[in-house]
C-alpha positions as CSV (number, residue, x, y, z in Angstrom):
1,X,49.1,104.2,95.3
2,X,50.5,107.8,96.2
3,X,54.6,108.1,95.1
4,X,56.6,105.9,93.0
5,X,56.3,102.1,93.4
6,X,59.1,100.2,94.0
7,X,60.0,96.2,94.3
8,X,59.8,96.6,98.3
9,X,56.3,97.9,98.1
10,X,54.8,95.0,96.2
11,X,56.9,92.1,98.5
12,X,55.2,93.8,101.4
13,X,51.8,94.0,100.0
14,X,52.2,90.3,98.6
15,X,54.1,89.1,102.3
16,X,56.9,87.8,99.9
17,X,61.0,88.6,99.5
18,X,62.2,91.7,97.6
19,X,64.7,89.1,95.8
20,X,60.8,86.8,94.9
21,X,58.8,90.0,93.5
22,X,62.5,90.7,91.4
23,X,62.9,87.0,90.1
24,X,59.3,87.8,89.0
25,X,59.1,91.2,87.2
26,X,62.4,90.2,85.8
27,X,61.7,86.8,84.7
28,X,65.1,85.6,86.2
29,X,65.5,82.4,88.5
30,X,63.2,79.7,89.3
31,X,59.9,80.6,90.4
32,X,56.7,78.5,89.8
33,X,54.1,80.4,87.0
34,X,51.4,81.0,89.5
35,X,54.0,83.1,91.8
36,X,55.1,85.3,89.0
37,X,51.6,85.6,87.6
38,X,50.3,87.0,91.4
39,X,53.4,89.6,91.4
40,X,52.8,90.9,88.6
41,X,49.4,91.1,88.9
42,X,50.1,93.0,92.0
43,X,52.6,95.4,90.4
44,X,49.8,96.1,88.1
45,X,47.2,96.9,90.4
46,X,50.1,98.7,92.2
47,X,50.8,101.2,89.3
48,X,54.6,99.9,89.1
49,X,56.3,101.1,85.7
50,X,59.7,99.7,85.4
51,X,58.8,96.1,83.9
52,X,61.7,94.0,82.1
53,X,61.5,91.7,80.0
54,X,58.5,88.9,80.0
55,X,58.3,85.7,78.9
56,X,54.0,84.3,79.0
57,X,52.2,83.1,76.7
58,X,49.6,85.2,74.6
59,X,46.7,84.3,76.7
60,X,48.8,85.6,79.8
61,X,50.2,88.8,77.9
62,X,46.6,89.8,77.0
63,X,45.0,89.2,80.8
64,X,47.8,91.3,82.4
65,X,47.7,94.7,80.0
66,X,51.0,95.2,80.9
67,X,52.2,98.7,81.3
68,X,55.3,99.4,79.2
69,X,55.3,96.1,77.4
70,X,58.0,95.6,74.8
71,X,56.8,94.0,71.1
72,X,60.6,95.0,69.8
73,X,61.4,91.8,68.0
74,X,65.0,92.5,69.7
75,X,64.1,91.9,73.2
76,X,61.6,89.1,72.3
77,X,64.1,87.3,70.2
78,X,66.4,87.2,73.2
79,X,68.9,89.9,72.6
80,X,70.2,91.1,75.9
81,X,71.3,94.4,77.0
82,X,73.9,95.2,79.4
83,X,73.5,99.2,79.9
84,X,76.5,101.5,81.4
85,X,75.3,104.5,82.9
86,X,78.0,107.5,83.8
87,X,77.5,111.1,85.1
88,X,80.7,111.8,84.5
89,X,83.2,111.9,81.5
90,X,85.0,108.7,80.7
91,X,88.5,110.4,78.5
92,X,91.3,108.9,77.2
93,X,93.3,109.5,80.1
94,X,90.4,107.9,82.3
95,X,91.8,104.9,84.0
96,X,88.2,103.6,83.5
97,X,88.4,103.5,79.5
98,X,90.8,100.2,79.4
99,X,88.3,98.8,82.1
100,X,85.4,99.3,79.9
101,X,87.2,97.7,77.0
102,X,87.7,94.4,78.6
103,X,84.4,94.8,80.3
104,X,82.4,95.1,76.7
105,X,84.6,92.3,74.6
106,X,83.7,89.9,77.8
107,X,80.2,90.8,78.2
108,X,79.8,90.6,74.1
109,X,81.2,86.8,74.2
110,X,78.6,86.4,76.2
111,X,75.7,87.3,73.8
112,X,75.2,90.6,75.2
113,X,74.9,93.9,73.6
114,X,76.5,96.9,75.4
115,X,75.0,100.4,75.7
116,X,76.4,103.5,77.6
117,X,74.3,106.1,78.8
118,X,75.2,109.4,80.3
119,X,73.5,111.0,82.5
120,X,72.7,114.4,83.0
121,X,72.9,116.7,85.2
122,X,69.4,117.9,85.5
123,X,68.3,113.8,85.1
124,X,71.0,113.5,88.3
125,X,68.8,115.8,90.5
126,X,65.7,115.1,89.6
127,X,66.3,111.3,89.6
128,X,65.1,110.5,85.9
129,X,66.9,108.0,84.0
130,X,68.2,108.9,80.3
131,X,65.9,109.5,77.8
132,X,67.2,107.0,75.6
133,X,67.2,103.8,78.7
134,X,64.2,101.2,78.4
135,X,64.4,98.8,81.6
136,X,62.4,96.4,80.0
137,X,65.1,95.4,77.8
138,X,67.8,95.7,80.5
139,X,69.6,92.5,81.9
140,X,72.0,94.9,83.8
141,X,73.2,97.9,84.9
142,X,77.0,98.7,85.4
143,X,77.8,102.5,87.4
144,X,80.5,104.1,86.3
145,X,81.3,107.6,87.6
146,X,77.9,108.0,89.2
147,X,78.3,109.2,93.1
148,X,74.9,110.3,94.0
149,X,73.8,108.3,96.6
150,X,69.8,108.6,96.0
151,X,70.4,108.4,92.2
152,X,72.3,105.0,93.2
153,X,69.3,104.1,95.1
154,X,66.2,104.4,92.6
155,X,68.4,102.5,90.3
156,X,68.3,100.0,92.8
157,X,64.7,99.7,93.3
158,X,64.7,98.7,89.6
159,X,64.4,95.4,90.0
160,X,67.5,95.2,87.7
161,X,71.2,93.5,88.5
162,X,73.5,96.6,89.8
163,X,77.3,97.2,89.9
164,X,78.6,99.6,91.2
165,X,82.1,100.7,90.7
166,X,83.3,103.0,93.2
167,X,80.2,104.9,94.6
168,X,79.3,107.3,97.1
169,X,80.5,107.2,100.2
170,X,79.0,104.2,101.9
171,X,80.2,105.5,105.4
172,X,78.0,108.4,105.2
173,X,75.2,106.8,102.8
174,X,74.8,103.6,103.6
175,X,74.4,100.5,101.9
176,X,73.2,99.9,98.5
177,X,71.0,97.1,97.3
178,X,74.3,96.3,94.8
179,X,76.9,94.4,94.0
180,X,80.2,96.9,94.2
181,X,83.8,96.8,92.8
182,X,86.7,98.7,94.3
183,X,90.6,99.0,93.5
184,X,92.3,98.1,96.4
185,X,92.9,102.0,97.9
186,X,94.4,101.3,100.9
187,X,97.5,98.4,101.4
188,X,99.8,99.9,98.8
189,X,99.3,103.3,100.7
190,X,100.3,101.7,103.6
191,X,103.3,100.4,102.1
192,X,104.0,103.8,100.8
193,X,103.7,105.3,103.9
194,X,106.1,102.9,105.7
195,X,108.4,104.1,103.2
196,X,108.1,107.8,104.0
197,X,109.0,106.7,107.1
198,X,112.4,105.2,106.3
199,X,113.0,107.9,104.6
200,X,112.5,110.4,107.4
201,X,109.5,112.4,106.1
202,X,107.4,112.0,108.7
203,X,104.9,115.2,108.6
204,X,101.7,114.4,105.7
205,X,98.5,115.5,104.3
206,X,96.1,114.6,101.6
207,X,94.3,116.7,99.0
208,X,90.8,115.4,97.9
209,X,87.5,115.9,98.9
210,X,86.4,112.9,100.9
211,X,82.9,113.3,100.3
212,X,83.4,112.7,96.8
213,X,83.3,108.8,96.6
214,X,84.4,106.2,98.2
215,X,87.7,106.0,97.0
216,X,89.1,109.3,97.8
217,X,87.8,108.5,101.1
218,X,89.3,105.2,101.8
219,X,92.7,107.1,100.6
220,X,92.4,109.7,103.3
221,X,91.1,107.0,105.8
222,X,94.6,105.0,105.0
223,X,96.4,108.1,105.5
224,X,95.2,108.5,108.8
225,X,95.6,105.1,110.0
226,X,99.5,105.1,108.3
227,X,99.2,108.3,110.9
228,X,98.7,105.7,113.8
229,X,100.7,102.4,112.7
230,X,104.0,104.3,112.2
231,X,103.6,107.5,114.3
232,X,103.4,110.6,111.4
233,X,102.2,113.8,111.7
234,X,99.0,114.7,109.9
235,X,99.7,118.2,109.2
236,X,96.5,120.1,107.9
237,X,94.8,118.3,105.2
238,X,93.0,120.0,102.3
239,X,89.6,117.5,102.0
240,X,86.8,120.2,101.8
241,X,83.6,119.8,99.7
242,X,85.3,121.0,96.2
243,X,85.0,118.9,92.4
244,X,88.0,119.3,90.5
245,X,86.7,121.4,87.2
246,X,87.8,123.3,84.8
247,X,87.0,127.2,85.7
248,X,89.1,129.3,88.1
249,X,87.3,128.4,91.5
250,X,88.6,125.1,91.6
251,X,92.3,126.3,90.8
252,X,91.6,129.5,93.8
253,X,90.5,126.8,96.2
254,X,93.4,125.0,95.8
255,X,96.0,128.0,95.7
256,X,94.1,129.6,98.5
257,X,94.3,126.8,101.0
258,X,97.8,126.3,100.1
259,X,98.6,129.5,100.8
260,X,96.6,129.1,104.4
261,X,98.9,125.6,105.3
262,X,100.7,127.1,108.6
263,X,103.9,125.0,107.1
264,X,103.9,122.5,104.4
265,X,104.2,118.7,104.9
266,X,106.8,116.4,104.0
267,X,104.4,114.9,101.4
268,X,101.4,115.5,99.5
269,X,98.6,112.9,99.4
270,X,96.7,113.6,96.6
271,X,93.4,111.8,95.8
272,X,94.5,110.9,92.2
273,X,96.7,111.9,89.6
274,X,95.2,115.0,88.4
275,X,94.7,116.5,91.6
276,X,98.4,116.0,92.0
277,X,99.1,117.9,89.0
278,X,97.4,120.7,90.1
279,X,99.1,121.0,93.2
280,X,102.3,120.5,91.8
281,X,101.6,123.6,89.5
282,X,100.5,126.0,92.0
283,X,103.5,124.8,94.6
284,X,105.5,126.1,91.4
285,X,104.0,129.1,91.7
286,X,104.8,129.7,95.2
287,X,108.4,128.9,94.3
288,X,108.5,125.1,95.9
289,X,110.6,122.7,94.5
290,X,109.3,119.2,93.9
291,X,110.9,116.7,94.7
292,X,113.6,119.1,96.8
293,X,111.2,120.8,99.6
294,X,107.8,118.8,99.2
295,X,106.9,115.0,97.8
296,X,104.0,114.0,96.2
297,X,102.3,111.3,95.6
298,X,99.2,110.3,93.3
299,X,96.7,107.7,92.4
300,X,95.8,106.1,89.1
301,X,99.1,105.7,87.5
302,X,97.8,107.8,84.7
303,X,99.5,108.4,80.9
304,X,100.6,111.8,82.1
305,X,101.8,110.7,85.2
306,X,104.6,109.3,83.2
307,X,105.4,112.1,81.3
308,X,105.4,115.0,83.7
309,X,108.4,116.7,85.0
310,X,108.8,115.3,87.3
311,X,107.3,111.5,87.0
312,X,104.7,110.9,89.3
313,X,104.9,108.7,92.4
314,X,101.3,106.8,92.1
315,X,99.6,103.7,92.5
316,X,98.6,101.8,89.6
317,X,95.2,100.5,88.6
318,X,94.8,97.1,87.2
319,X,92.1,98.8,84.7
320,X,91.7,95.2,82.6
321,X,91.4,93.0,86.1
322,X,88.7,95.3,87.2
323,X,86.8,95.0,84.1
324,X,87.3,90.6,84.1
325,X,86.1,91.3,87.8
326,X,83.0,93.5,87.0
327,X,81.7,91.3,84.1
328,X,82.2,87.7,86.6
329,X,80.4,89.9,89.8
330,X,77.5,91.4,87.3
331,X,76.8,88.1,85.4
332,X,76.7,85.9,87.9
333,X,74.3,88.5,90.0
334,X,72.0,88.1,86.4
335,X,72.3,84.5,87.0
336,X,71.7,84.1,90.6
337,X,69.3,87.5,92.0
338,X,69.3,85.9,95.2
339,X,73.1,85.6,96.2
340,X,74.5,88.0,98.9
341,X,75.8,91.3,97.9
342,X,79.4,91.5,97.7
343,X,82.4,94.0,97.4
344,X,85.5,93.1,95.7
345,X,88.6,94.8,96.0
346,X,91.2,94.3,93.1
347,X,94.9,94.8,93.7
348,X,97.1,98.5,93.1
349,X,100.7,98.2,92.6
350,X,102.8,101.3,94.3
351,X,105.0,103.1,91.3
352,X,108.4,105.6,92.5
353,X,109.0,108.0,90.5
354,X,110.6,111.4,91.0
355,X,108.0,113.0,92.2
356,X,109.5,111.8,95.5
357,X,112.8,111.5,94.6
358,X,113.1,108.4,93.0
């Protein structure tokens, strides 16, 4: 069969579910023998690659030739793997590490190994998974820091449990065969907002790329609706295609549309903490006080937003609730292929500081 197989293509040759032929390859749920035996049969015949784990007899073993079948006494002997993969880097200041923490300890109590896998640039493009990743031992996958929407996708037609946390932007790519977890980005920028309000600054705009992922976006998409509900101004918002990195173009984007801004807002948006700081470092440079001519306002309620000078106004992430969440969401998806795919937004708590006077 021309292209790469995936789990769709054998449920349509077979006439059965995508969630059937995954049960099968998998060797999760209940499914009567003779089902499994005809899908993977099929996937055989088919050419597919990305076999799990198997549990038939020798007889069984022997009449499928299996391609890609696993003889490592770890998998056999019922050693699970739960594998993270990343495309981006996870540091110490990385509201994700604390999340990972709680989401390894959990997972291990639950017999499972944990393995983190990053994934490269050139792998990103060319959708390959890491070297190192065998899908035949994998129970699940977790995504951390991985936004490319058809990299999300083959991962998907896996056959193997997915969570995403964060994600592309689902507005502009869709759904995803996959379980996602989100911190709530929205309700304690609405709160925030309301504030601003009160306080008489009334004219905003956000800095982030909303094409990013799907967070950033659903920040900018609660600064326009606060826009509506308590009638700002959206003055001209900086959300271009950029990544923040650490050469000089990023830095001349940022200083240059500054510099373009017809008049600056009341308040600064910013898409997280370190975007924030960057801002607040090249409003220095143009001689603007912060907190006395512009406020700003970040997201993440990272350790150096408690440090700088002045302390960042943010919104904090409950790191160790999303990683208690991700483990409950991915298990039970191990457990039960078949349930509905769900979202699950965990709660942000709004933090003053003097970044806007406070």
């Amino acid at each position: 069969m021309a292209g790469r197989v995936t789990l769709q293509d054998i449920a349509d040759e077979l006439g059965l579910s995508r969630n059937t032929v995954s049960k099968a390859i998998n060797n999760t749920g209940v499914l009567a023998d003779s089902t499994r035996e005809r899908v993977l049969l099929k996937a055989k015949e088919m050419g597919y690659k990305q076999f799990s784990y198997l549990q038939f007899g020798q007889d069984s073993a022997a009449k499928l030739d299996l391609p890609g079948q696993n003889t490592d006494s770890s998998v056999t002997s019922g050693v699970k793997e739960i594998a993270i993969l990343s495309a981006g880097f996870v540091g110490g200041s990385h509201f994700a590490l604390s999340m990972i923490d709680r989401f390894q300890r959990d997972f291990s109590s639950l017999g499972y190994s944990i393995s983190m896998y990053r994934v490269m640039p050139e792998e990103l493009r060319n959708l390959q998974l890491p070297s190192a990743f065998r899908p035949e031992s994998v129970s699940g996958i977790m995504c951390l820091e991985l936004f490319d929407a058809n990299y999300c996708r083959m991962l998907c037609d896996l056959g193997i449990p997915i969570l995403i946390t964060d994600g592309p932007v689902s507005v502009f790519e869709g759904t995803f065969e996959a379980d996602h977890i989100m911190m709530d980005n929205q309700t304690q920028l609405f709160v925030f907002f309301k504030e601003m309000k009160k306080r008489g600054k009334t004219r905003v705009s956000y800095v982030g790329d909303i094409h990013h992922c799907q967070s950033f976006y659903e920040r900018y998409n609660a600064l326009r609706q606060a826009v509506d509900l308590y009638g700002l101004t959206e003055t001209q918002s900086i959300t271009g295609g950029f990544i923040r990195t650490y050469d000089n173009s990023y830095i001349q984007y940022l200083d240059e549309s500054l510099l373009a801004l017809p008049q600056l807002p009341d308040v600064f948006l910013c898409a997280n903490d370190f975007v924030a700081m960057d801002i607040l470092k090249i409003l220095r440079k143009m001689n603007v006080s912060v907190p006395d001519d512009v406020w700003i306002c970040g997201f993440d309620d990272s350790p150096e937003s408690r440090i700088m000078v002045p302390g960042l106004t943010t919104v904090h992430i409950h790191s160790q609730i999303m990683g208690f969440t991700a483990v409950r969401l991915l298990h039970s998806r191990i457990c039960a292929p078949d349930l509905h795919y769900r979202t699950v937004y965990t709660q942000t708590d709004l933090i003053y500081r003097g970044s806007t006077g406070d």
